[in-house]
C-alpha positions in Angstrom: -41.3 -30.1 123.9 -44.5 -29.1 125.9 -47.6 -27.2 125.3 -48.5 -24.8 127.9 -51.3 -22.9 128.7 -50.9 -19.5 130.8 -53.9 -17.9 132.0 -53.8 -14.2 133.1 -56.8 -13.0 135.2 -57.6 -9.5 135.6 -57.9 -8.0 139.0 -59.1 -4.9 138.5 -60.5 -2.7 135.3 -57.6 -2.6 132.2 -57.1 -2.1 128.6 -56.6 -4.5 126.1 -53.7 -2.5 125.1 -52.2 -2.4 128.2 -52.8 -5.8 129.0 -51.3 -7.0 125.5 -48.5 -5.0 126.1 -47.7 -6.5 129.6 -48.2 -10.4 128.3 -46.0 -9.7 125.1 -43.4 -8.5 127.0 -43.4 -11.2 129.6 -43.7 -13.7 126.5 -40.4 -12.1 124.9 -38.4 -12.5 128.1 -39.7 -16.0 128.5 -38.3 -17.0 125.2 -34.7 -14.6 125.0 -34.5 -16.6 128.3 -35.0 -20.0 126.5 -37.7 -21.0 129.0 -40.2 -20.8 125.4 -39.7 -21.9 122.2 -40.6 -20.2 119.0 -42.2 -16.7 117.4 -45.6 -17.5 117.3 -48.0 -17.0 121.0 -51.4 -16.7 120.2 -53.3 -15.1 122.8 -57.3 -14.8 123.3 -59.6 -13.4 125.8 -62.3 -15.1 127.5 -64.5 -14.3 130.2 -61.9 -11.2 131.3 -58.9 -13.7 131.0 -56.5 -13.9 128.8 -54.6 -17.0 127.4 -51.2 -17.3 126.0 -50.5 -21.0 124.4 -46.6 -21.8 124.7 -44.0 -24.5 123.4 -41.6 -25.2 126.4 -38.8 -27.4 126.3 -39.4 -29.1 129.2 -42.1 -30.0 131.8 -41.0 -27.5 134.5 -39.4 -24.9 132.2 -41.3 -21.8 133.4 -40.4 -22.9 137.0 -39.5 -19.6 139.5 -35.7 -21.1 139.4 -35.5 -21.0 135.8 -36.4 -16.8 135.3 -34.6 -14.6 134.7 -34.0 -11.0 136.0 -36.2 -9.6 133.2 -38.3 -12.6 133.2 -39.3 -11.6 137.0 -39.3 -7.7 136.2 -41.8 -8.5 133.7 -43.9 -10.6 135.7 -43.8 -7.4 138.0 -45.5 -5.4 135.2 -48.2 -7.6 135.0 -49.3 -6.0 138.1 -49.7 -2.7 136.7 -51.6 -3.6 133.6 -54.1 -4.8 136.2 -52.9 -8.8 135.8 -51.9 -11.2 138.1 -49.2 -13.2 137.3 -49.8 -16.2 135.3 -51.7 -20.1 135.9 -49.2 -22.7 134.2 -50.9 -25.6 132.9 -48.9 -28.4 130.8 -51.5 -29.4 128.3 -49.0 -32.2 127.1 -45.6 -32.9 125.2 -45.7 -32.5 121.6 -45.4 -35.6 119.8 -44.3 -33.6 116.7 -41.1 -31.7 118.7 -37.7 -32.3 119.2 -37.1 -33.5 123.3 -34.5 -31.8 124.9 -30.8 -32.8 126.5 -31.2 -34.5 130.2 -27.7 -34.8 130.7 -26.2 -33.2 134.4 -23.1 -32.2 132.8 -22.5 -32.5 129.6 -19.0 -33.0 128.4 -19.3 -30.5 125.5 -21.6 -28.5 123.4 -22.6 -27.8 119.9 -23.7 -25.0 118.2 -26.1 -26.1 116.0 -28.9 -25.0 113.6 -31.4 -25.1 110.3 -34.2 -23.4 108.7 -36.0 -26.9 110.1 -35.4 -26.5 113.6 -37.7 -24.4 116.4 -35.6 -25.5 119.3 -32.2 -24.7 121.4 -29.9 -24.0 119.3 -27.2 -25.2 121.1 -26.7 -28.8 121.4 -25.5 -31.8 124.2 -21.6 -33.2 122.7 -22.6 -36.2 124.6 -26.2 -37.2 123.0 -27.0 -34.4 120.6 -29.8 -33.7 122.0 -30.8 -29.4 122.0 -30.2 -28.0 126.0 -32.5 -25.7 127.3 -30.6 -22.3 127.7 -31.5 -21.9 130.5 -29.7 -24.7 132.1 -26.2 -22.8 130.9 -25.2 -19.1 131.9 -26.7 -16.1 130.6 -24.4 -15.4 127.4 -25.0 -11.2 127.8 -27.3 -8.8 129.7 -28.9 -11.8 131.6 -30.6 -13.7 129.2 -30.1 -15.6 125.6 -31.4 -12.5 123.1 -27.7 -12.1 121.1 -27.9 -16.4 120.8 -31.5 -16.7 119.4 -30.7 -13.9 117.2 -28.1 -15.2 115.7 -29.8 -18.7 115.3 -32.7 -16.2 113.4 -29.8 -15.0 110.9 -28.4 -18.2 110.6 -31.9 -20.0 109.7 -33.0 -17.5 107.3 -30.0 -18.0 105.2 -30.4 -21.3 105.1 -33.8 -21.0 104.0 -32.7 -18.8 101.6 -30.2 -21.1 99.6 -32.4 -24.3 100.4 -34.8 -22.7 98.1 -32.2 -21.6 95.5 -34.9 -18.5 93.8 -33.0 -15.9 94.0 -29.1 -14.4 93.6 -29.2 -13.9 97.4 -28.5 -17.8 97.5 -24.8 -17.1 97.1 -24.5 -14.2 99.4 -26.1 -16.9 101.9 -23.8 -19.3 101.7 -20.8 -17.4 102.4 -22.1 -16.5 105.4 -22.8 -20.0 106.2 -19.7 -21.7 105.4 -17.2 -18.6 105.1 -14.9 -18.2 108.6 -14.5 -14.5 107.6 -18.0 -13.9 107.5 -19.8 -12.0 109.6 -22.3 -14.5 111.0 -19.5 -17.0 111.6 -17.6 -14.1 113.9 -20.8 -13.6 115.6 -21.5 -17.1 115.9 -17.3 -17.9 117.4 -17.8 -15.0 119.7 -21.0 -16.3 121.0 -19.3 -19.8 121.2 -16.3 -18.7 123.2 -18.3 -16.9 125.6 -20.3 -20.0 126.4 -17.3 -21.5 126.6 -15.6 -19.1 129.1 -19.0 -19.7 131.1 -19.1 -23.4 131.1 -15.9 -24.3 131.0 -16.1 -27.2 128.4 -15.7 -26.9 124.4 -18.2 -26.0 122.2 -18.3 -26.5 118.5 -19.5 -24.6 115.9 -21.3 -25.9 113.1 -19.4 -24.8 109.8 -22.1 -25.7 106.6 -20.9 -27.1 103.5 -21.9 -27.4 100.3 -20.4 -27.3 96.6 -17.0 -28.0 96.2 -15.5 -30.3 93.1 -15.7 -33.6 93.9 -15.7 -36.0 96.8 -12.4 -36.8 96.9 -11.7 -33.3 97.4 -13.9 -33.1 100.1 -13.1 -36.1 102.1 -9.3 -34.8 102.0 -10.7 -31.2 102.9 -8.5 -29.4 106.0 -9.9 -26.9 108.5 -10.1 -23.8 107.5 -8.8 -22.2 110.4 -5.7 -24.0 111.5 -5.7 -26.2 108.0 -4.9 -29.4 110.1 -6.7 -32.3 109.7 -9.7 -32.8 110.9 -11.3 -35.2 109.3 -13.0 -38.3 111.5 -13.0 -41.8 111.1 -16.4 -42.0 111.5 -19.1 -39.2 111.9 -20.4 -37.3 114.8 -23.5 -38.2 115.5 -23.6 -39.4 111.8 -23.5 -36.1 111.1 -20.3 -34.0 111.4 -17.8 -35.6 109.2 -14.9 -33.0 110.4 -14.2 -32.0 113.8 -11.4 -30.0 114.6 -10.3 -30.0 119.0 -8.5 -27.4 118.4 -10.8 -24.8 117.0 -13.6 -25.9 118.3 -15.4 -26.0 114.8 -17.4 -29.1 113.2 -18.3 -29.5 109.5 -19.8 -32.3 106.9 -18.9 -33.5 103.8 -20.4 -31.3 101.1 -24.2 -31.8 100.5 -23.6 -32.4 96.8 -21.4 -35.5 97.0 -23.5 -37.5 99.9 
């Protein structure tokens, strides 16, 4: 990923309200659009400009081509809090970030997440790599808001039964690694749709921990269609289940590897 720099100059008297007000909402768009990466944009004002410091998944991620319609009806605002839209400057990539996919067409997708992870949460079946989300179709109301939402839900669970404190551990597994949860349904319907946009398979990401022994695991079905699904070798050295027909991927349990 890349560290950006966007400068907003004033062109005539504002408030800092109004001005804050104008950049945050052109800085949410930005990332429900998948053009930024993260929750965290610290902003300061200097000499009657304001700077915003980004994460981008690529070089050329806040290109015009890449916006989206309320990318561009927030750069309009800017106008009216009395700023002109904003200088990009790539300060450099981030030698502590994940890269991103460079594939043209890849031949499938994953969708993919931890508490770990700041990037795309949806993943390149060809080099598992994360894509920029803005290089697929808008999964509802023009942008990516319902997918990074989901990828918030999903993360905080997992932080919550990676740190094991608290009865809400259980809870968060379920709706992990339970298909009749109701971040799974959200998760498969967010799936199919990019699916329906694309036109290649995506796979969802089924966690799984627990179970009774490895044995048990390795001769686990899928727990939608209960055919077999396990690989001869793993995904990305990964995903040790993979089901074509459901379109979901899954590992061994994390207590028997």
């Amino acid at each position: 990923m890349y560290i950006v720099d966007l400068t907003f100059d004033c062109y005539q008297d504002t408030t800092l309200e109004a001005a804050e007000q104008a950049i945050v909402r052109l800085v949410n768009a930005l990332r429900f659009n998948g053009q930024i990466i993260g929750e965290e944009f610290p902003t300061t004002l200097k000499d009657g400009f304001f700077i915003t410091r980004v994460m981008c998944p690529e070089e050329d991620a806040l290109h015009p081509l890449n916006h989206s319609p309320f990318v561009k009806f927030s750069l309009d605002k800017l106008n009216e809090a009395g700023l002109l839209q904003p200088k990009v400057k790539v300060i450099g990539q981030d030698i502590h970030s994940n890269g991103s996919d460079t594939c043209t067409s890849p031949s499938s997708y994953i969708l993919y997440t931890t508490y770990l992870h700041t990037c795309s949460p949806l993943y390149c079946g060809d080099d598992f790599m994360p894509v920029p989300l803005y290089k697929v179709p808008a999964v509802a109301n023009g942008d990516f808001k319902a997918l990074l939402k989901w990828q918030e839900d999903w993360q905080a669970c997992d932080q919550i039964q990676i740190n094991g404190a608290t009865r809400c551990e259980f809870a968060a597994i379920k709706e992990l690694a339970d298909i009749d949860s109701d971040l799974f349904r959200r998760g498969m319907d967010l799936s199919k749709r990019i699916r329906y946009l694309t036109k290649k398979p995506v796979y969802y990401y089924l966690y799984r921990v627990g179970g009774l022994s490895k044995e048990q695991e390795l001769s686990r079905k899928c727990p939608k269609c209960h055919g077999d699904w396990r690989l001869d070798e793993p995904w990305f050295g990964l995903f040790d289940f993979r089901c074509d027909d459901c379109e979901l991927v899954s590992n061994i349990s994390w207590d028997f590897q």
